[in-house]
KEMARSE-909121 format. One record per residue (C-alpha): x, y, z; residue number from 0; chain; residue in one letter. Coordinates in nm, 3 decimals. Example, Ala and Ser with C-alpha at 12.3 -4.5 7.8 and 13.67 -1.06 7.14 Angstrom:
<x:1.230 | y:-0.450 | z:0.780 | pos:0 | unit:A | code:A> $
<x:1.367 | y:-0.106 | z:0.714 | pos:1 | unit:A | code:S> $
//
This chain:
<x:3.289 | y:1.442 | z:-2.811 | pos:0 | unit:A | code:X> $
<x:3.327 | y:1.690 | z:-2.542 | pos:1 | unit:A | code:X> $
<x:3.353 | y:1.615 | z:-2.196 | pos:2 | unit:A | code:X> $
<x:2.977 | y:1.743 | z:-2.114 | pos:3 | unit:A | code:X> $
<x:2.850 | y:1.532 | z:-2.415 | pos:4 | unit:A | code:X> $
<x:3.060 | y:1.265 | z:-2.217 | pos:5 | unit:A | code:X> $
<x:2.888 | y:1.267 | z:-1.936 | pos:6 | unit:A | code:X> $
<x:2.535 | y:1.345 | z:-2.054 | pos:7 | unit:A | code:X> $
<x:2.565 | y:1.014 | z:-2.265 | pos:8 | unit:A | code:X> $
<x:2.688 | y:0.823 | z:-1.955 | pos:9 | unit:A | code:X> $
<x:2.393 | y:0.952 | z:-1.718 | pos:10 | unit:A | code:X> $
<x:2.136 | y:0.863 | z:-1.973 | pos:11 | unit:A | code:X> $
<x:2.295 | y:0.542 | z:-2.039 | pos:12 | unit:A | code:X> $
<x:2.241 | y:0.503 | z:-1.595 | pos:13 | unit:A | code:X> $
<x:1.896 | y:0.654 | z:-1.626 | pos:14 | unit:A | code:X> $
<x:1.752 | y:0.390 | z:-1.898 | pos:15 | unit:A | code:X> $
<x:1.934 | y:0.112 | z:-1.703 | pos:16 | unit:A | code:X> $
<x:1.774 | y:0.210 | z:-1.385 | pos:17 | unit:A | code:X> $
<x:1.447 | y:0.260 | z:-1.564 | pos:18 | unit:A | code:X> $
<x:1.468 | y:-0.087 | z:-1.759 | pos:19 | unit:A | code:X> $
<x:1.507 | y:-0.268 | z:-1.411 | pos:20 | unit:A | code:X> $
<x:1.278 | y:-0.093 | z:-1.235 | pos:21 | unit:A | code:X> $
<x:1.022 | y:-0.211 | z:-1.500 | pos:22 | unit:A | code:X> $
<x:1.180 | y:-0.570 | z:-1.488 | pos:23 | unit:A | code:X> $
<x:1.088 | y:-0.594 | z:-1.105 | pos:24 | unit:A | code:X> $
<x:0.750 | y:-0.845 | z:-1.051 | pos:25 | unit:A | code:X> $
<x:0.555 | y:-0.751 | z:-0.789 | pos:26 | unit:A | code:X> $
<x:0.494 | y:-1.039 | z:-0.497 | pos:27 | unit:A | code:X> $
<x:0.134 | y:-1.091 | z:-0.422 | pos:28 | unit:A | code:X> $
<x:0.108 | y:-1.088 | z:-0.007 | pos:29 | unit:A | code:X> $
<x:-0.283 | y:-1.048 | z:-0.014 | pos:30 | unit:A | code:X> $
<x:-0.552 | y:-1.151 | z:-0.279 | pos:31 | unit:A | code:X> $
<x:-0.820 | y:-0.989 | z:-0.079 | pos:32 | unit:A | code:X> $
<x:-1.125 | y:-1.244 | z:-0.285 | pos:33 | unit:A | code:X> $
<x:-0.947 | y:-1.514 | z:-0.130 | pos:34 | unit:A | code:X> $
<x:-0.878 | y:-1.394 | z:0.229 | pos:35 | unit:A | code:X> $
<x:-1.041 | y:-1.099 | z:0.373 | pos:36 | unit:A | code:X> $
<x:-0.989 | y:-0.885 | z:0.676 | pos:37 | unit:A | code:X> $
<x:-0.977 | y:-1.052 | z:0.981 | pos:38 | unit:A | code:X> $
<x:-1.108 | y:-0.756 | z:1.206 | pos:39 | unit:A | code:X> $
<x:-1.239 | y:-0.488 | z:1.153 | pos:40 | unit:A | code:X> $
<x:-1.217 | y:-0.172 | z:1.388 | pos:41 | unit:A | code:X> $
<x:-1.449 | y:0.195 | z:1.355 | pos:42 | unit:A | code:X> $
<x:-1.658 | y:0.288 | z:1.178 | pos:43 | unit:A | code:X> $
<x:-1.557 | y:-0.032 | z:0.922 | pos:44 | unit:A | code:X> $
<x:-1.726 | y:-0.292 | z:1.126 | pos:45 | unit:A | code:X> $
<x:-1.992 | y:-0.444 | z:0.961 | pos:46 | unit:A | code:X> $
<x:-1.943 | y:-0.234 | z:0.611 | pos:47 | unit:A | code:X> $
<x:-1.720 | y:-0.530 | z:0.479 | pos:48 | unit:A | code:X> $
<x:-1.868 | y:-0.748 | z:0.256 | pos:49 | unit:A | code:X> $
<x:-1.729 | y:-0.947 | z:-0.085 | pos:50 | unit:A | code:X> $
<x:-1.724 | y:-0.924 | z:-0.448 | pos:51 | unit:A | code:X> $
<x:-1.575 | y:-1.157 | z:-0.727 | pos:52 | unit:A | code:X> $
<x:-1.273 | y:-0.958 | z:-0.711 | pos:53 | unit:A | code:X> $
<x:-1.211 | y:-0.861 | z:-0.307 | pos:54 | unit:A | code:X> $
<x:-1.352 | y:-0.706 | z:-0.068 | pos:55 | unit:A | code:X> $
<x:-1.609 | y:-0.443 | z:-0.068 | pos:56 | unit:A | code:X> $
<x:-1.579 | y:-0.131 | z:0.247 | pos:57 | unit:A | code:X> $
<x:-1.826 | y:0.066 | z:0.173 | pos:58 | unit:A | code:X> $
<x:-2.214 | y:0.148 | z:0.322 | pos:59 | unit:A | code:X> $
<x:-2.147 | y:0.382 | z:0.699 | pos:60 | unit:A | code:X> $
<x:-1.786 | y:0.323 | z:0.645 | pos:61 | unit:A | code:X> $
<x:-1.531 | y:0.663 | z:0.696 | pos:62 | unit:A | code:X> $
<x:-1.194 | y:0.785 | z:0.668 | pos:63 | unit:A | code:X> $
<x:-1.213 | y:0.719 | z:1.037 | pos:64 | unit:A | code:X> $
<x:-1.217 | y:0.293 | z:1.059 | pos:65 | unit:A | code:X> $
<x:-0.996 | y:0.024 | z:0.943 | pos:66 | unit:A | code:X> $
<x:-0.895 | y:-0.344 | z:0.939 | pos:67 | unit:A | code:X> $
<x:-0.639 | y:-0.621 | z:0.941 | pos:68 | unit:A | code:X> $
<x:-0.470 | y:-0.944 | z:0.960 | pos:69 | unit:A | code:X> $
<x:-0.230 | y:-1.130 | z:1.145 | pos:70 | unit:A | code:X> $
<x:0.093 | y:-1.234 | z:0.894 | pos:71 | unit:A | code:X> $
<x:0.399 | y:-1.395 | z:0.900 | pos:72 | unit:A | code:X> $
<x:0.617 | y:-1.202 | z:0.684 | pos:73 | unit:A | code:X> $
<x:0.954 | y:-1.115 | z:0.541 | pos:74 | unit:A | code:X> $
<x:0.969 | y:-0.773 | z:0.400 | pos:75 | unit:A | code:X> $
<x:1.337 | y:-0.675 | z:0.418 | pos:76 | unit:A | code:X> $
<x:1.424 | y:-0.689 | z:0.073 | pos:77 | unit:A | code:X> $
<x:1.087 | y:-0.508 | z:-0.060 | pos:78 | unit:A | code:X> $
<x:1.138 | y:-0.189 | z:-0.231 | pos:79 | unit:A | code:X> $
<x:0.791 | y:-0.049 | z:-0.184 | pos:80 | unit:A | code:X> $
<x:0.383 | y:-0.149 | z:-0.147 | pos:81 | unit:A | code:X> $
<x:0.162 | y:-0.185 | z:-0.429 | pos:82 | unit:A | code:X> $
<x:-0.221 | y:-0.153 | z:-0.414 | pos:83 | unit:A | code:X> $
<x:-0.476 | y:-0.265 | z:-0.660 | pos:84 | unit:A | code:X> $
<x:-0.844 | y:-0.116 | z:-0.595 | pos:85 | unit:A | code:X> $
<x:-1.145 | y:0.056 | z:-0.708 | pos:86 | unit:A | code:X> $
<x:-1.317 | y:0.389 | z:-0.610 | pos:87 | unit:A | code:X> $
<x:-1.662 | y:0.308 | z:-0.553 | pos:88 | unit:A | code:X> $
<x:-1.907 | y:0.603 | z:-0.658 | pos:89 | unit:A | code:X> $
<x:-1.940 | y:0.715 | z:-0.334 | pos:90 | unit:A | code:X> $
<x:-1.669 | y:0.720 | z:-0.180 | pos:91 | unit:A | code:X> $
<x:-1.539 | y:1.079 | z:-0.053 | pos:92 | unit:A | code:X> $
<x:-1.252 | y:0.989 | z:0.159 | pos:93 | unit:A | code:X> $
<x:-0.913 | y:1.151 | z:0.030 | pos:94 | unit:A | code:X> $
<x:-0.662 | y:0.843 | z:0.122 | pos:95 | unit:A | code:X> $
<x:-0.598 | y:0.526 | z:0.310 | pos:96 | unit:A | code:X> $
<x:-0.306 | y:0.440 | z:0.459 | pos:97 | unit:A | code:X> $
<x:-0.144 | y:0.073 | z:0.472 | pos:98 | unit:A | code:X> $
<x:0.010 | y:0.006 | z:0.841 | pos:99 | unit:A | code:X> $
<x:0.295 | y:-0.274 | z:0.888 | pos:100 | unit:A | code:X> $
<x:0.368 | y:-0.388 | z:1.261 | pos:101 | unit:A | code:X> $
<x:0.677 | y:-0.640 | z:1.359 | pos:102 | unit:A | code:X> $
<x:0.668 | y:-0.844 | z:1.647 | pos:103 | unit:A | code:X> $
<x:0.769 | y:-0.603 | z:1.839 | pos:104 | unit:A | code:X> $
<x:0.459 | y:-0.414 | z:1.828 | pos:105 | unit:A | code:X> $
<x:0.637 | y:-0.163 | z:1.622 | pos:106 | unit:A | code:X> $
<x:0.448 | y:0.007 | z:1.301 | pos:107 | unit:A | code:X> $
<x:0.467 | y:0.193 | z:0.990 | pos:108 | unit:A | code:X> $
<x:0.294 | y:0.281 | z:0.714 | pos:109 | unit:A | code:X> $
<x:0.255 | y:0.377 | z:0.346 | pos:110 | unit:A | code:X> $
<x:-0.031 | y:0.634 | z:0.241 | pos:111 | unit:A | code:X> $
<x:-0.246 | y:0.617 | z:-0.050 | pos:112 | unit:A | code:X> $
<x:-0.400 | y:0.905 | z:-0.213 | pos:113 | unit:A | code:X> $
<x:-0.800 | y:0.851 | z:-0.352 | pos:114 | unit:A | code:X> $
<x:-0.775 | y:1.224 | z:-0.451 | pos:115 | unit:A | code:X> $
<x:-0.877 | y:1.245 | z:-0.835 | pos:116 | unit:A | code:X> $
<x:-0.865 | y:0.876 | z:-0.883 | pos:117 | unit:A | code:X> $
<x:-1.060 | y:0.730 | z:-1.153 | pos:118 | unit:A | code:X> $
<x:-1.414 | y:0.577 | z:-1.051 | pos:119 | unit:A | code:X> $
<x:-1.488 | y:0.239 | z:-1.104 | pos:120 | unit:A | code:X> $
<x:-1.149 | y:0.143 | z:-1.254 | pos:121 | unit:A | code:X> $
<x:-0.903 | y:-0.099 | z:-1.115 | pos:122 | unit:A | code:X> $
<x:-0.631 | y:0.110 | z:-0.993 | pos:123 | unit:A | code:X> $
<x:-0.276 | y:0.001 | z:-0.859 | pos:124 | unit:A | code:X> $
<x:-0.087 | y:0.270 | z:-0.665 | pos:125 | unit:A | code:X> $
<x:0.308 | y:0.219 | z:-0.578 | pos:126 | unit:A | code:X> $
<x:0.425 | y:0.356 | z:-0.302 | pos:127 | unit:A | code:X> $
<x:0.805 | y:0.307 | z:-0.302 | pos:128 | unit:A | code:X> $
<x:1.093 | y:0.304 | z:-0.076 | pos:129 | unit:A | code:X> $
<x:1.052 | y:0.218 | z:0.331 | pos:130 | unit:A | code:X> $
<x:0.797 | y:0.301 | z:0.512 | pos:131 | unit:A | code:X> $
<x:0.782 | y:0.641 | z:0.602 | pos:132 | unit:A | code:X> $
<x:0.505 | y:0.721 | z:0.868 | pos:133 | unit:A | code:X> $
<x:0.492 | y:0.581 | z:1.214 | pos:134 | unit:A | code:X> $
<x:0.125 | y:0.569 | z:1.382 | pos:135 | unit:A | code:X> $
<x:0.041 | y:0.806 | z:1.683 | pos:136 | unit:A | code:X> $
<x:-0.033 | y:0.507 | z:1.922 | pos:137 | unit:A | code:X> $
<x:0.278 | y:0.289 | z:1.753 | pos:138 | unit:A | code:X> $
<x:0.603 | y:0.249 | z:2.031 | pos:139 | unit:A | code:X> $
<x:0.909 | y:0.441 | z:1.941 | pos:140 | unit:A | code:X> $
<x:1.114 | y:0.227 | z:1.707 | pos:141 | unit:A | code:X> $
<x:1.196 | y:0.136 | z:1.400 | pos:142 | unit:A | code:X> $
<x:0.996 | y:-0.158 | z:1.214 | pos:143 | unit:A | code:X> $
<x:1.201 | y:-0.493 | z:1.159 | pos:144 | unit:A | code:X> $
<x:1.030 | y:-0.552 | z:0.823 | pos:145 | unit:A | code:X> $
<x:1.265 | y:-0.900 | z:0.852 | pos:146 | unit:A | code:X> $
<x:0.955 | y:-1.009 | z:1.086 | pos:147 | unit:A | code:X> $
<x:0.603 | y:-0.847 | z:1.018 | pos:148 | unit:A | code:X> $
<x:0.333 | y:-1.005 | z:1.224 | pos:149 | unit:A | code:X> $
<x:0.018 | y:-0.830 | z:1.112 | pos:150 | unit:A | code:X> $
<x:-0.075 | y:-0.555 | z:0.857 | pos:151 | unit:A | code:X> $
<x:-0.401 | y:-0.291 | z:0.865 | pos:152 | unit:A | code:X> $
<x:-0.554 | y:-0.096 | z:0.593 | pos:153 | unit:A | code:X> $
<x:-0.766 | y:0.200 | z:0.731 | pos:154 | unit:A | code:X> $
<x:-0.875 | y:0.526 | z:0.649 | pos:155 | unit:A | code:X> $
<x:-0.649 | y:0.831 | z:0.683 | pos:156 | unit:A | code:X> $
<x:-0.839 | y:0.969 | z:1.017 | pos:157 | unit:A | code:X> $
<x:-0.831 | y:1.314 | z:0.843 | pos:158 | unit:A | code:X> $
<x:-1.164 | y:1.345 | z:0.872 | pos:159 | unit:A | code:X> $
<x:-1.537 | y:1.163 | z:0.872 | pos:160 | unit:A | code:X> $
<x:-1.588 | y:1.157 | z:0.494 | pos:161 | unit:A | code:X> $
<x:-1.784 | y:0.864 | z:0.354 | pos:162 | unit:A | code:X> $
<x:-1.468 | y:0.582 | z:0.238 | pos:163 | unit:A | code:X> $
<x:-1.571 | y:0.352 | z:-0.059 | pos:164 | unit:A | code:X> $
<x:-1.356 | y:0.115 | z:-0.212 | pos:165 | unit:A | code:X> $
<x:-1.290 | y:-0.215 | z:-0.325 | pos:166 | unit:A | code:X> $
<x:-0.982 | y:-0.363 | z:-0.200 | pos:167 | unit:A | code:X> $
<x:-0.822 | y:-0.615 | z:-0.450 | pos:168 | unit:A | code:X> $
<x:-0.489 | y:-0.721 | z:-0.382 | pos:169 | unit:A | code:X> $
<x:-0.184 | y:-0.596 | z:-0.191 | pos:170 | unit:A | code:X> $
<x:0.218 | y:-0.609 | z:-0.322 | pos:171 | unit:A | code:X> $
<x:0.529 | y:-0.587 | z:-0.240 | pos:172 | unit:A | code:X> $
<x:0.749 | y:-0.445 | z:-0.456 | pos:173 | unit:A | code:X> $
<x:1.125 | y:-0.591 | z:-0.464 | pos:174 | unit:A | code:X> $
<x:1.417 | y:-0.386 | z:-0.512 | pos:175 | unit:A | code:X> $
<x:1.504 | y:-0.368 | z:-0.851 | pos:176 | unit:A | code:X> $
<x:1.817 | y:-0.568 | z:-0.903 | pos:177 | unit:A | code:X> $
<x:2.106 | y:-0.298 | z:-1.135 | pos:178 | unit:A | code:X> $
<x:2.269 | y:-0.479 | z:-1.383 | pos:179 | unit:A | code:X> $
//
């Protein structure tokens, strides 16, 4: 064996270990939307939530341009990424949501999710890994202390006024994946 053979062995060897534990890692369910929904609602959301057997349903004059949340007490410091389960209603238009975390300090950031080609009517779960990686407009300069989030929002992406339709079902942390 040569030394190239060597070392393609060895990084495919690290690549199916990283792989394996990646697919090892459970997700931790923070929110099971059919048991608690949104606490407020804000734009053009209020008064298009209403529930289904599975979660929540935002759909009827809601946009890309309204949101909602809930106050938390939370420990995200060892969470690898955000998981979301939900379903494209037929109508919906919007291209994306975004999920917002805030600490106690009152800073916030947030994880996007694309609804751009997504199947309709189908339970979907999108992973959005790593730390957070946008900070809102109207957010204080800072960095998040995901050690102590305090409330979390799911809104539209504010990119424009297109109809938003969707079934929220759950929402997940995802834990670092532990390398053997």
């Amino acid at each position: 064996m040569n030394l190239s053979s060597f070392v393609l062995s060895l990084l495919c060897v690290f690549s199916l270990n990283l792989v394996s534990a990646e697919a090892d890692t459970e997700k931790i369910t923070l929110v099971r939307f059919d048991e608690k929904p949104l606490e407020f609602l804000y734009g053009s959301w209020k008064g298009q939530m209403s529930s289904s057997d599975n979660g929540i349903l935002i759909h009827g004059a809601a946009t890309a341009k309204g949101g909602g949340g809930d106050s938390v007490s939370l420990d995200l410091s060892d969470v690898h990424g955000l998981a979301l389960c939900f379903r494209i209603l037929p109508e919906n238009k919007a291209s994306g949501i975004n999920v917002i975390l805030y600490s106690e300090e009152g800073h916030a950031s947030g994880y996007s999710f694309s609804l751009k080609n997504g199947p309709t009517n189908a339970t979907t779960m999108i992973v959005a890994l790593n730390k957070p990686f946008f900070r809102p407009a109207d957010a204080p300069e800072g960095y998040v202390n995901l050690s102590a989030i305090t409330k979390f929002q799911i809104q539209g992406n504010y990119q424009d006024a297109a109809p938003l339709a969707v079934e929220l079902i759950r929402l997940e942390a995802v834990p670092a994946p532990s390398i053997p």
